[in-house]
N, C-alpha and C positions, 0 to 999 in steps of 0.2 A: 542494577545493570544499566548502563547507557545507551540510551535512546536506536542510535545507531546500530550496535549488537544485537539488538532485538529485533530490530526491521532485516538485519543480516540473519539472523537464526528464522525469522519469518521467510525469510525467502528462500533458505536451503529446504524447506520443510516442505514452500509450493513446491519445488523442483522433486522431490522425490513425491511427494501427492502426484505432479504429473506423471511420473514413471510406473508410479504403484497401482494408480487408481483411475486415475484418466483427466483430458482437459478439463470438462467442466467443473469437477471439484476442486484441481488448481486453479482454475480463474475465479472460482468464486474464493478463495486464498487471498488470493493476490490482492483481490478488489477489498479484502477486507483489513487488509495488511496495509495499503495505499490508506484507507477514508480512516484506520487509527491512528496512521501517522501524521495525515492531515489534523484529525481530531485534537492529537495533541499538541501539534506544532499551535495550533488556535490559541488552544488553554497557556500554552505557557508563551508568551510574547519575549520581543526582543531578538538574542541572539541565541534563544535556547528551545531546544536541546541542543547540543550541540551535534552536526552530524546529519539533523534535518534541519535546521537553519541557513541556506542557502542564498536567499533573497530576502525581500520585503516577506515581513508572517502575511499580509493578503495575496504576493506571490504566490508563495509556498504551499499555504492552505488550500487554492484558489486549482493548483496544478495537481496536487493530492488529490484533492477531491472530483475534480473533473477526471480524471484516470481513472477513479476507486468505481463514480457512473459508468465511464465507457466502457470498459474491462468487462462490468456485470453486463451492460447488456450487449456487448456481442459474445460471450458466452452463452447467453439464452438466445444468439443468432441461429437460424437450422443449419446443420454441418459440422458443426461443431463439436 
């Protein structure tokens, strides 16, 4: 399955997690869904996967992972 599909099936999954279950379990989804797609964007260089290959891979990884941090911790923000 390509790369894309699965960050697409990952994200219909947080969207019903937040319906079902509540924010905090889809944010902690998301954040985890974000720092694999970064992860793999890392591992595989160049123009690949396709789908998360966007920019430069220290772009993309760089944006991934900064998201996958922030996500988690204002989820653990109070009010949330």
């Amino acid at each position: 399955m390509h790369a894309l599909r699965l960050v697409s099936v990952a994200l219909v999954v947080t969207a019903v997690l937040a319906v079902t279950v509540g924010a905090p379990v889809a944010a902690a989804s998301l954040a985890t869904t974000c720092a694999m797609a970064g992860i793999v964007r890392a591992v595989l260089r160049g123009r690949r996967p396709p789908g998360l290959a966007v920019r430069s891979t220290l772009t993309d990884v760089t944006v991934l992972l900064v998201m996958a941090l922030a996500i988690g911790l204002l989820s653990l923000s109070p009010g949330v």
